[in-house]
N, C-alpha and C positions, 0 to 999 in steps of 0.2 A: 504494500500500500504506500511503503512512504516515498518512493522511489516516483511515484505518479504525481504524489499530493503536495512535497516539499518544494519543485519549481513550478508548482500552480501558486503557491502562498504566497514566495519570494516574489513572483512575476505581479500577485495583486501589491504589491508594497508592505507585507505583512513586515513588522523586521524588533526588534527588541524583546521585551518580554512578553509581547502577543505570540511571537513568532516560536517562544522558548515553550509555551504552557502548550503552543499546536506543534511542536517539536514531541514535547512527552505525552502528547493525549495519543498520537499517531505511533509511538514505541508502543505504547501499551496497547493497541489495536492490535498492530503488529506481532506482538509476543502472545494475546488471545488466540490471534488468528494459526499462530505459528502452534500452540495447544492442540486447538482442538483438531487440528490437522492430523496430530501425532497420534492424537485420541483414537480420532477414525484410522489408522492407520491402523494402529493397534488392535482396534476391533473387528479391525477388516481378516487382519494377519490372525489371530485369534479365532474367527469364524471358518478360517479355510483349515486351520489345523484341528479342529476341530470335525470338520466335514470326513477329513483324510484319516480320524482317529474311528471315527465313526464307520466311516466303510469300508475300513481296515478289520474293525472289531467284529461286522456283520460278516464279512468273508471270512474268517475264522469259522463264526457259526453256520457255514453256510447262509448265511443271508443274503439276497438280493437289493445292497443297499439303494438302489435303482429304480425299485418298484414300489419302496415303500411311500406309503398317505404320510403325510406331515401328521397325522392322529397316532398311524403304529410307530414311526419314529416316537414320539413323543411319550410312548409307552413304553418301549425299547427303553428309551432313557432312562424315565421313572422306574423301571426293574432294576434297571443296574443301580441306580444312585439307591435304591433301597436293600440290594442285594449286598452293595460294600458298606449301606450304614447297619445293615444287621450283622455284617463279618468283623465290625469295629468294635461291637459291644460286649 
């Protein structure tokens, strides 16, 4: 963003401490912006290993992770997270 925004300011005559406070309002967009980027990235990368852990885990059981409804996934899951919470107890 600042790289667009900072010779827009400069060129209206912004210049002293107007210029200082749209100096660090513009870091701080830029550093949200830089977040939640990393955020999504994170969630994206997390969602695919996941997918790969998943249809990794059904090929084992023979499962067709390919055909499954987002319902019997969803159940698939719910087995397992209750299968390893009852193997913790």
């Amino acid at each position: 963003m600042s790289e667009n925004y900072i010779p827009t300011l400069i060129a209206s005559g912004v210049r002293g401490a107007e210029l200082e406070k749209a100096l660090e309002a513009i870091a701080q967009v830029d550093r949200r912006l830089l977040e939640e980027s990393e955020v999504g990235k994170g969630i994206e990368d997390l969602e695919e290993r996941t997918k790969a852990h998943l249809r990794q885990w059904c090929s084992v059981r023979g499962i067709d992770y390919g055909i499954l409804s987002e319902d019997e996934l969803m159940r698939l899951v719910s087995e397992g997270v209750q299968a390893v919470r009852e193997r913790k107890r």
